[in-house]
C-alpha positions as CSV (number, residue, x, y, z in Angstrom):
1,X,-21.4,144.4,113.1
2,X,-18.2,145.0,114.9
3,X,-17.1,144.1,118.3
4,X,-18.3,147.5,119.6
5,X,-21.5,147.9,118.0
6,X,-22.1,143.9,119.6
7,X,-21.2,145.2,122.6
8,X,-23.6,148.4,122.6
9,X,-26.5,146.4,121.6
10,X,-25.9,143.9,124.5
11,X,-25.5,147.0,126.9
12,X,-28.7,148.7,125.3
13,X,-30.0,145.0,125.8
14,X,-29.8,145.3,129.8
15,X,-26.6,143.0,130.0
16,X,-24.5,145.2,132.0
17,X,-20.7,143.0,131.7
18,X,-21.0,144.4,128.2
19,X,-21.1,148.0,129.1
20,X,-18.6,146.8,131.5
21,X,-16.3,145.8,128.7
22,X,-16.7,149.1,127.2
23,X,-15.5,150.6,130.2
24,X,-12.6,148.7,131.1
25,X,-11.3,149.0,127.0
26,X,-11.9,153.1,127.3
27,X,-11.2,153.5,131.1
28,X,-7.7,154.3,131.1
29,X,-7.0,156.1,127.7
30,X,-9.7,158.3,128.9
31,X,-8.4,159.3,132.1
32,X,-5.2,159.8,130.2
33,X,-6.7,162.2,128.0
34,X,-8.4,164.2,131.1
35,X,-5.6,164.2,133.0
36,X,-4.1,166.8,130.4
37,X,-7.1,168.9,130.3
38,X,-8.0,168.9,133.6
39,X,-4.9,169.1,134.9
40,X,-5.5,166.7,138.3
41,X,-5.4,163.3,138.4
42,X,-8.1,163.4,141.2
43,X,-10.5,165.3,138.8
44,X,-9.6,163.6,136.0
45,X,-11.4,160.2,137.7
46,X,-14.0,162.2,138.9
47,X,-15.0,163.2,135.1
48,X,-14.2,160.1,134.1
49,X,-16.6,158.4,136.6
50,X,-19.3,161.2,135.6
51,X,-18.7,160.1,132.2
52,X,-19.5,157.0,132.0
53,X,-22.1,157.0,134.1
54,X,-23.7,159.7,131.8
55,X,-23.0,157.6,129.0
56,X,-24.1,154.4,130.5
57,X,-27.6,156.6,130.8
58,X,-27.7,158.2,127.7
59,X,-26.7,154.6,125.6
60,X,-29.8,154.8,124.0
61,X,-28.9,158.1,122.0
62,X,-25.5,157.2,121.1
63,X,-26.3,157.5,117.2
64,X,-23.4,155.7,115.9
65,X,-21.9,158.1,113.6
66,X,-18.8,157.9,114.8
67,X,-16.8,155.7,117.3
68,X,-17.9,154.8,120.6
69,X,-14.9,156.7,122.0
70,X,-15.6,159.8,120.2
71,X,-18.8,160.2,121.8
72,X,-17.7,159.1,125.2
73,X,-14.7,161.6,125.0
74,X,-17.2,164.3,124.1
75,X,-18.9,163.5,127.5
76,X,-16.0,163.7,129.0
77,X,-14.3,166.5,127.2
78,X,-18.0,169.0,128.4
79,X,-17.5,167.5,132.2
80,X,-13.7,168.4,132.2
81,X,-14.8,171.7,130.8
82,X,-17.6,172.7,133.1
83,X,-15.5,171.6,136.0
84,X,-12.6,174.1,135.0
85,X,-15.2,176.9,134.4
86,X,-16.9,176.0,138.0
87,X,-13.1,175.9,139.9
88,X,-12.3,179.5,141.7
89,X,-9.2,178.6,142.6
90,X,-6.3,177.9,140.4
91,X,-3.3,175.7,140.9
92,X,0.2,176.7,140.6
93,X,1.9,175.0,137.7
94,X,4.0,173.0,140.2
95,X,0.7,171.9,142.3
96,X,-1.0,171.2,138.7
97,X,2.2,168.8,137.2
98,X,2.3,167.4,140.8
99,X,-1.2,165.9,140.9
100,X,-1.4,165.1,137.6
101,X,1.8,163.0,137.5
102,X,1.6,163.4,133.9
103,X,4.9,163.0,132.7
104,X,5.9,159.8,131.3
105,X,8.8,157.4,132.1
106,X,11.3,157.1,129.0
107,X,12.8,153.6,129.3
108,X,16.1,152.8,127.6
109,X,17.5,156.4,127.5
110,X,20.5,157.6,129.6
111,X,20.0,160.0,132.5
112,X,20.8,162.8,130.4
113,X,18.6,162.2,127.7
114,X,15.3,161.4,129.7
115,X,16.3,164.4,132.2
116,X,15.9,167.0,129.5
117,X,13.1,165.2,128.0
118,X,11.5,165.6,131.4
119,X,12.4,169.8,131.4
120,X,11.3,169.5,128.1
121,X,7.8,168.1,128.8
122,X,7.4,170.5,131.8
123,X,8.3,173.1,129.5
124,X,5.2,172.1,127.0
125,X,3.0,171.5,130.3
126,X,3.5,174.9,131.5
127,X,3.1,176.7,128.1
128,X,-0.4,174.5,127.4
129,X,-1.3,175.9,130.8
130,X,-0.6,179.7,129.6
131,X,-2.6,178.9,126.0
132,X,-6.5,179.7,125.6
133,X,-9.2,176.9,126.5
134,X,-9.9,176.0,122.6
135,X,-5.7,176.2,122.1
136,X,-5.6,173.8,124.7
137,X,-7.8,171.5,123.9
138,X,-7.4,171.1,120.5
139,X,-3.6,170.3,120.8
140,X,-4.2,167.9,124.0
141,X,-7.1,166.2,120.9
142,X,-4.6,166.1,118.5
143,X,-0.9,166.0,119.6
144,X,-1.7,163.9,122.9
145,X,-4.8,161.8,122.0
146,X,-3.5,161.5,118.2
147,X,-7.4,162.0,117.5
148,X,-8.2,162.3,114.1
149,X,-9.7,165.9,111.8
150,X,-12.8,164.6,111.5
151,X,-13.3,163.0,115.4
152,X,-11.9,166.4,117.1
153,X,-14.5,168.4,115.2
154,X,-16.8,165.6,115.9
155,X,-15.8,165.9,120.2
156,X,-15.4,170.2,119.4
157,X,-18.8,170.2,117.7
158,X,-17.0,172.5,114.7
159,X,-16.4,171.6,111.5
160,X,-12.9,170.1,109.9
161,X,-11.6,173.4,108.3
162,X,-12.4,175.1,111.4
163,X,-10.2,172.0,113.6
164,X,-7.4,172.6,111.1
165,X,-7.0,176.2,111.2
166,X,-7.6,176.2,115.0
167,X,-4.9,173.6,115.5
168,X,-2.3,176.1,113.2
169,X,-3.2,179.0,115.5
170,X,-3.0,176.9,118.5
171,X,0.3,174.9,117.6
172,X,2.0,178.5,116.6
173,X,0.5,180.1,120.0
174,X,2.1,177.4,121.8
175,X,5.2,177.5,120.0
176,X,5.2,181.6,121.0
177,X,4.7,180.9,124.5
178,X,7.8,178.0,124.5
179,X,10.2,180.8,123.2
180,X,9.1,182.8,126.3
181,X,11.0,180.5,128.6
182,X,14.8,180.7,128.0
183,X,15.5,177.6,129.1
184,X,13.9,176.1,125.7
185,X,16.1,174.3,123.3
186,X,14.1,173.7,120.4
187,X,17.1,171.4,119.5
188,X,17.1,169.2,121.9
C-alpha cells in the first residue's frame, strides 16, 4: 500500500487531516490545471473548491484504478466544463489572460528573451481560446498537465487511440490557428 492508498483508507476511515493531506498535495497543481481551462483564476478556485468537496463525498467510490489525481481531475475537469457551458457571457481574451494571470515568470533569461516568450505564450493562450472544447482540453491534459495516454482517456472517458488521434487533430488545429496571427515566429 502506497502513501496515497494509506491516506484514502484513513480518509474513508473518518480521520479527516488525511483527506486534508490529500488536498494540500493536489490543491495547487489542480487549480493550475483549471486555470487553463477555465480560463479565471476566480473560477478556477471555485471548481476546485466544488471538487474536492465532491470528492471528499464520493471517497467511498473512488475505485482505485488509477491515481488519486486522475479521478479528482476528472471531478474537476466535468465542474470546469459545466461551468463554461452554464456562463452567457464570454470574456475578451485580454479580460480572460488578465484574471487568469496564467503566464509564467522565466527566471534567468534576458529582457528580450522572456518578453517574446511572454507574446509567445499569449499567442498560444489566444489560439487555445479560438480551438473547440475537446481541442482544448485535450492539449491543456497533455501539453500543460503532461498527463499521460492512458490517464487523459481515463479523465476524457475515451479510449487511448481515440486520445491520440484527438491530440494530432487538436495539436495541428492549434498550429492552424497560430499561423493566423502574423506576429507568430515559429522560430523563436
Amino acid at each position: 500500500m502506497n502513501d496515497e492508498d494509506e491516506l484514502i483508507q484513513l480518509a474513508l476511515a473518518g480521520k479527516s487531516t488525511a483527506f486534508e493531506t490529500l488536498v494540500l498535495r493536489y490543491q495547487d497543481r489542480l487549480y493550475t490545471a483549471m486555470i487553463s481551462v477555465v480560463g479565471s483564476a476566480d473560477e478556477a478556485e471555485d471548481v476546485v473548491q466544488e471538487s474536492f468537496i465532491q470528492a471528499y463525498l464520493k471517497l467511498d467510490t473512488f475505485q482505485r484504478n488509477s491515481r488519486f489525481f486522475t479521478w479528482l481531475y476528472r471531478i474537476a475537469f466535468n465542474f470546469a466544463l459545466a461551468r463554461r457551458r452554464r456562463r452567457k457571457n464570454h470574456q475578451s481574451l485580454d479580460e480572460s489572460r488578465e484574471n487568469s494571470g496564467a503566464e509564467p515568470e522565466f527566471d534567468g533569461d534576458g529582457p528580450d528573451l522572456r518578453m517574446s516568450r511572454n507574446e509567445d505564450i499569449q499567442l498560444v493562450h489566444r489560439a487555445l481560446a479560438l480551438l473547440s472544447e475537446d481541442h482544448r482540453s485535450i492539449l491543456v491534459l497533455r501539453e500543460m498537465e503532461d498527463l499521460a495516454y492512458e490517464d487523459i482517456a481515463d479523465v476524457l472517458k475515451i479510449s487511448i487511440g481515440t486520445v491520440r488521434s484527438r491530440l494530432n487533430r487538436a495539436r495541428a488545429a492549434l498550429k492552424q490557428q497560430l499561423e493566423k496571427f502574423p506576429e507568430w515566429n515559429p522560430e523563436s
